[in-house]
C-alpha atoms as one frame of an Amber mdcrd trajectory, in Angstrom:
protein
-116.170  63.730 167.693-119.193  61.420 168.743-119.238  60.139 165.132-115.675
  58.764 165.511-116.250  57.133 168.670-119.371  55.927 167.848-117.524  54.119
 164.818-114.893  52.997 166.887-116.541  51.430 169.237-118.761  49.569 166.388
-115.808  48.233 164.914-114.125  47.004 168.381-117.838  45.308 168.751-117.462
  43.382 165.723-113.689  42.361 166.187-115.019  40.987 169.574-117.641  39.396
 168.496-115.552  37.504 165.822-112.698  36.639 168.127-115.263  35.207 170.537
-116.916  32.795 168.350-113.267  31.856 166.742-111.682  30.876 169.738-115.269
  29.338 170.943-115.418  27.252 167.136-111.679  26.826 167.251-110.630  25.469
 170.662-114.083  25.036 172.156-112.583  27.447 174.633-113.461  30.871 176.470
-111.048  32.368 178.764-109.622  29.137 179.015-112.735  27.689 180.212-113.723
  24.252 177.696-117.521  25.500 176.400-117.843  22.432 174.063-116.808  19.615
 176.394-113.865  17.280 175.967-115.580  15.915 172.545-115.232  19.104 170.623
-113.167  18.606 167.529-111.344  21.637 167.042-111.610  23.292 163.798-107.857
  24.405 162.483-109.180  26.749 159.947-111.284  29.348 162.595-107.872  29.497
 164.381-106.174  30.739 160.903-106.411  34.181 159.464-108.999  32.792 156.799
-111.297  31.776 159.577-112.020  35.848 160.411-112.561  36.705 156.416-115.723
  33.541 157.073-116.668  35.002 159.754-116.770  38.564 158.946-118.569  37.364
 155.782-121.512  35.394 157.762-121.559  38.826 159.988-122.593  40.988 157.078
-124.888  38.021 155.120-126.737  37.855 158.835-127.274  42.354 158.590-127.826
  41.744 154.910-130.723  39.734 155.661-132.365  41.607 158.985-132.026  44.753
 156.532-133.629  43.296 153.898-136.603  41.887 156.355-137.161  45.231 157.649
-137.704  46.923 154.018-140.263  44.105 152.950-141.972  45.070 156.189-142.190
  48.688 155.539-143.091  47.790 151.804-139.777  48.158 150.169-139.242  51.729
 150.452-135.949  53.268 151.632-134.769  55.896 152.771-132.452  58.036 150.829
């Protein structure tokens, strides 16, 4: 039971997390409050569909990377 919600409420992190720095990248918007000033070029494609799959994919290079750190600290070993 704890498992599921547990991965549930991982996943609904992410999705958040995404669709915050979309709109944020895309409209220079939160909430309908301008972040980015009156300057801010949107950017079409973090609007689009596509712009999730780039951000989903700099999400899991960026827990690639702290993962990797942490075994190079601990001298490469992992557990199994």
């Amino acid at each position: 039971f704890m498992d599921g919600i547990a991965s549930g409420a991982g996943y609904a992190i992410v999705l958040l997390i995404i669709a915050f720095v979309r709109e944020l990248l895309g409209f220079g918007s939160l909430f309908g409050i301008n972040i980015l000033g009156e300057g801010w070029t949107s950017w079409t494609l973090m609007i689009m569909p596509p712009g999730a799959f780039f951000m989903l994919a700099i999400i899991i290079w960026i827990s690639k990377n702290m993962i990797d750190d942490e075994s190079e600290e601990t001298g490469g070993a992992k557990a199994q």
